[in-house]
MITORKOL-68826 format. One record per residue: y, x, z of N, C-alpha, C, O in turn; residue number from 1; residue in one letter. Coordinates in Angstrom, 3 decimals. Atoms other than C-alpha are relative to their C-alpha. Layout:
BEGIN
+----------+----------+----------+----------+----------+----------+----------+----------+----------+----------+----------+----------+------+-------+
:      n_v :      n_u :      n_w :     ca_v :     ca_u :     ca_w :      c_v :      c_u :      c_w :      o_v :      o_u :      o_w : nudo : lotor :
+----------+----------+----------+----------+----------+----------+----------+----------+----------+----------+----------+----------+------+-------+
:        Y :        X :        Z :        Y :        X :        Z :        Y :        X :        Z :        Y :        X :        Z :  NUM :     a :
...
+----------+----------+----------+----------+----------+----------+----------+----------+----------+----------+----------+----------+------+-------+
This chain:
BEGIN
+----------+----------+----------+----------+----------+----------+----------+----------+----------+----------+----------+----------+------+-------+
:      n_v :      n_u :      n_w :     ca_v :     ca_u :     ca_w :      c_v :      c_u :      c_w :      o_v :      o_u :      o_w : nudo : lotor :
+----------+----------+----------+----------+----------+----------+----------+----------+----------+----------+----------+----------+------+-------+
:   -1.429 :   -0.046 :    0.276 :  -28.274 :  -70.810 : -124.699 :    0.269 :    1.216 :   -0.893 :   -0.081 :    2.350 :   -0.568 :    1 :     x :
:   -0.125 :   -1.150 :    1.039 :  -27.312 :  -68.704 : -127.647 :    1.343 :    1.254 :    0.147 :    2.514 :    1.102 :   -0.199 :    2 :     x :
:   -0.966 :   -1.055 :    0.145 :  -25.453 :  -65.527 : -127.203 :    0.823 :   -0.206 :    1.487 :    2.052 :   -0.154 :    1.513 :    3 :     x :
:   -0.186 :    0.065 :   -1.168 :  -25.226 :  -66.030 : -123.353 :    0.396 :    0.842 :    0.973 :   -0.608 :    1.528 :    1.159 :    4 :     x :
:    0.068 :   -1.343 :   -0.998 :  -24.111 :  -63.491 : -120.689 :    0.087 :   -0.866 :    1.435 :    1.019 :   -1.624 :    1.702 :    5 :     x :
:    0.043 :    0.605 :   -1.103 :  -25.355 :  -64.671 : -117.174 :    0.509 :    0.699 :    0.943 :    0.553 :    1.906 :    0.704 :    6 :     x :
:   -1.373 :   -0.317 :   -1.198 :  -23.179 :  -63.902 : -114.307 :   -0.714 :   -0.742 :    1.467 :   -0.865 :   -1.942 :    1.240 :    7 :     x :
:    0.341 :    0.853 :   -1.336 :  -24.685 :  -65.142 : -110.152 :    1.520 :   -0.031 :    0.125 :    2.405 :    0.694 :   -0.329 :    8 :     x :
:   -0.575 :    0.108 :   -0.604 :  -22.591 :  -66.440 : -108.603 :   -0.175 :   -0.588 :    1.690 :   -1.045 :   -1.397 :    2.012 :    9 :     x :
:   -0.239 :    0.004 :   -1.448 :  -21.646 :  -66.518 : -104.629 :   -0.147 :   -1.029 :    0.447 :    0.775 :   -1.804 :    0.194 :   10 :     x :
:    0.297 :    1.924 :   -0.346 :  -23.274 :  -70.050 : -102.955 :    1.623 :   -0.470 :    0.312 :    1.853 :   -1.162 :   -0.680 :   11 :     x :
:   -0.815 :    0.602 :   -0.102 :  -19.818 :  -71.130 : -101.869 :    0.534 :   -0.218 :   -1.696 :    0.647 :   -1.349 :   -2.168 :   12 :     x :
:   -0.897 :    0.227 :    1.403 :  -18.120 :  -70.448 : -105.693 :   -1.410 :   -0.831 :   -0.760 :   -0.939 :   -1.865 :   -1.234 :   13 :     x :
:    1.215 :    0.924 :    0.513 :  -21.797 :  -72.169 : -107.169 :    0.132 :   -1.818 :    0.139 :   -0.019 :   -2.690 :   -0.717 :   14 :     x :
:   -0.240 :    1.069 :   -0.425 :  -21.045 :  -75.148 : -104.999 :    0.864 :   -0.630 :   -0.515 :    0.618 :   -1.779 :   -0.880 :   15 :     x :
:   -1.156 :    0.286 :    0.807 :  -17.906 :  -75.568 : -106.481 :    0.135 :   -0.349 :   -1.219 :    0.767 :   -1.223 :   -1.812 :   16 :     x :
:    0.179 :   -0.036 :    1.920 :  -18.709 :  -74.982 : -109.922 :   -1.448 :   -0.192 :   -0.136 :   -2.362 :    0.490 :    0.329 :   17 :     x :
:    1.833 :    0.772 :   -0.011 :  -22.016 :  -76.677 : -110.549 :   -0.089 :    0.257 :   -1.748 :   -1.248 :    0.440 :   -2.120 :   18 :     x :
:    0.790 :   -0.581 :    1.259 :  -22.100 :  -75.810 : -114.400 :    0.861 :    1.055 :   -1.008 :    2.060 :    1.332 :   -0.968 :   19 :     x :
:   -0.888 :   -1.085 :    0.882 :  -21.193 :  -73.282 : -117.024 :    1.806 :   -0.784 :   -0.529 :    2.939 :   -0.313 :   -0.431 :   20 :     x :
:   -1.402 :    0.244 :    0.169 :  -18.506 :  -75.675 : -118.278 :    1.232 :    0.118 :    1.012 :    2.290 :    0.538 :    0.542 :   21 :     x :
:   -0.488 :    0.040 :   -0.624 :  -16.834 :  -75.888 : -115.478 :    0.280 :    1.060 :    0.562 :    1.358 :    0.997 :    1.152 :   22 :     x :
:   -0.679 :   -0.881 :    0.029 :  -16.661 :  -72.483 : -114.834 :    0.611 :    0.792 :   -0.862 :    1.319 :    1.722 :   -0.474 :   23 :     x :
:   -0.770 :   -0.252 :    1.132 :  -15.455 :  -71.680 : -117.952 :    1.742 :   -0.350 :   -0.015 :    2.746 :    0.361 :   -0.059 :   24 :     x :
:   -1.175 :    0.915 :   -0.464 :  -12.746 :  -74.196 : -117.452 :    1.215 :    0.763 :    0.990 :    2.438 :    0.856 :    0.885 :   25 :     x :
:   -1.329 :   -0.242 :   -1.277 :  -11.381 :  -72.618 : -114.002 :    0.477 :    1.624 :   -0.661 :    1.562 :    2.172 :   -0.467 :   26 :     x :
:   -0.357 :   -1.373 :    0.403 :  -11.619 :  -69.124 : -115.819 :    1.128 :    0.367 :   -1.041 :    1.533 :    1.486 :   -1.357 :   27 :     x :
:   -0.291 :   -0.352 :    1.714 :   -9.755 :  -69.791 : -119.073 :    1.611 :   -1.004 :    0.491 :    2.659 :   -1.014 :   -0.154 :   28 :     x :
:   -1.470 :    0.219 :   -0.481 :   -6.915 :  -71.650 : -116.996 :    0.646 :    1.184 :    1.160 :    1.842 :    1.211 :    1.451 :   29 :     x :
:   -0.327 :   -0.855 :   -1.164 :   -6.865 :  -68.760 : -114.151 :    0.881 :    1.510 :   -0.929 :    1.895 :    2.118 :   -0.587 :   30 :     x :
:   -0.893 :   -0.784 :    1.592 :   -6.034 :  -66.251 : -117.968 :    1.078 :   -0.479 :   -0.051 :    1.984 :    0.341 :    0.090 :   31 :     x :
:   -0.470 :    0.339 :    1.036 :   -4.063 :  -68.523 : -119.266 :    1.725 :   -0.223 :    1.005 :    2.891 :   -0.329 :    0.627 :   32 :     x :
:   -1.405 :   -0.364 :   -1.137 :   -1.711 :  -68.368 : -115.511 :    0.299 :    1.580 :    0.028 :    1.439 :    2.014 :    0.188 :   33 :     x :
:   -0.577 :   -0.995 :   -0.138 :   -2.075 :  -64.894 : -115.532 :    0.972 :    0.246 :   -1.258 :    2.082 :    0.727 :   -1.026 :   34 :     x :
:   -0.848 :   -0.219 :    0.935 :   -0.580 :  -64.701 : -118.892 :    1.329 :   -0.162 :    0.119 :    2.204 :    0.678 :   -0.088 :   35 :     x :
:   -1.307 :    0.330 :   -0.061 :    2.206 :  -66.690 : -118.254 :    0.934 :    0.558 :    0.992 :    2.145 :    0.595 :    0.775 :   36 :     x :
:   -0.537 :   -0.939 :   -0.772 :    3.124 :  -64.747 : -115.376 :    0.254 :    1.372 :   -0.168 :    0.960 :    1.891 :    0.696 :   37 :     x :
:    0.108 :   -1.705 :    0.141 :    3.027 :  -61.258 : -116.221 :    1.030 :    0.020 :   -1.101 :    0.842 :   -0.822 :   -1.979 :   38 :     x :
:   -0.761 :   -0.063 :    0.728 :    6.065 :  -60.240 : -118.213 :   -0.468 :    0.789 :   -1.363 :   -0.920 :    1.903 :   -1.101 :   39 :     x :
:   -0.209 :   -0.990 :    0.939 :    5.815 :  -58.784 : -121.877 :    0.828 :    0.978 :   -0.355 :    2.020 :    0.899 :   -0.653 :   40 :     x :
:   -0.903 :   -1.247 :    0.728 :    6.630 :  -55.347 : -122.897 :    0.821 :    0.035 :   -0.724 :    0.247 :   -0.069 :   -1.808 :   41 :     x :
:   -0.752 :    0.255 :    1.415 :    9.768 :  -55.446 : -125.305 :   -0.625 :    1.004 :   -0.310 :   -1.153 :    1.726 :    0.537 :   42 :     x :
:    0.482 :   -0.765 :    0.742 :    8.596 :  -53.389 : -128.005 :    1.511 :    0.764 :   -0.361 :    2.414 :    0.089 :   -0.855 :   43 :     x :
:   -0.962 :   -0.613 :    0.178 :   11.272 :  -50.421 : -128.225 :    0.260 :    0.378 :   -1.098 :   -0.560 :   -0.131 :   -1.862 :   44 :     x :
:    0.433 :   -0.800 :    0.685 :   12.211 :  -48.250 : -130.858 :    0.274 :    1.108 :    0.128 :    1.434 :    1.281 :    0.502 :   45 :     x :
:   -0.353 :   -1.802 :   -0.692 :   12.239 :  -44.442 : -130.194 :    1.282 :    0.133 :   -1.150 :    1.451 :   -0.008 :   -2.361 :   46 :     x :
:   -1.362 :   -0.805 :    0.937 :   15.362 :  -43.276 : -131.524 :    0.005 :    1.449 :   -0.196 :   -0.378 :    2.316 :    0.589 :   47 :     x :
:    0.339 :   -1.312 :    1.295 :   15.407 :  -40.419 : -133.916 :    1.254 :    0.779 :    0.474 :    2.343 :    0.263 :    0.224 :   48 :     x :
:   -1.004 :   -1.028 :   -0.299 :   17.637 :  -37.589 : -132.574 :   -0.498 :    1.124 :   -1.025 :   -1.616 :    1.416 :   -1.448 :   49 :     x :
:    0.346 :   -1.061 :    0.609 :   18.178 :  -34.853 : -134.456 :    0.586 :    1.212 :    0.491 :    1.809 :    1.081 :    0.546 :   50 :     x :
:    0.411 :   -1.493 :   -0.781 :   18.001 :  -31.125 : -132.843 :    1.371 :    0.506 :   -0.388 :    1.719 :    1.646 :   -0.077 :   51 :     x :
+----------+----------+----------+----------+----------+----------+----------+----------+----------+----------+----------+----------+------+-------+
C-alpha cells in the first residue's frame, strides 16, 4: 500500500471495521460531525485607537 501509515487497532473496534476502507469511512464522517458542530470563530477586526 503506497504511502501507508498503519494504526492497531483494539479487537472489539477491528471487529467492527474489518478493512481500511471502512475505517476511513467512519473517520472522515466522525470530522466531518465534528466540524459541523463546533462553532466558527468570526474573524474580528482590532480597532485602531489612537493614544
Amino acid at each position: 500500500m503506497e504511502g501507508s501509515n498503519l494504526r492497531a487497532l483494539d479487537d472489539d473496534l477491528a471487529a467492527a471495521f474489518p478493512d481500511s476502507a471502512s475505517v476511513n469511512t467512519a473517520l472522515r464522517a466522525a470530522l466531518a460531525m465534528r466540524d459541523a458542530m463546533v462553532p466558527r470563530r468570526a474573524t474580528r477586526k482590532r480597532n485602531s485607537r489612537a493614544a
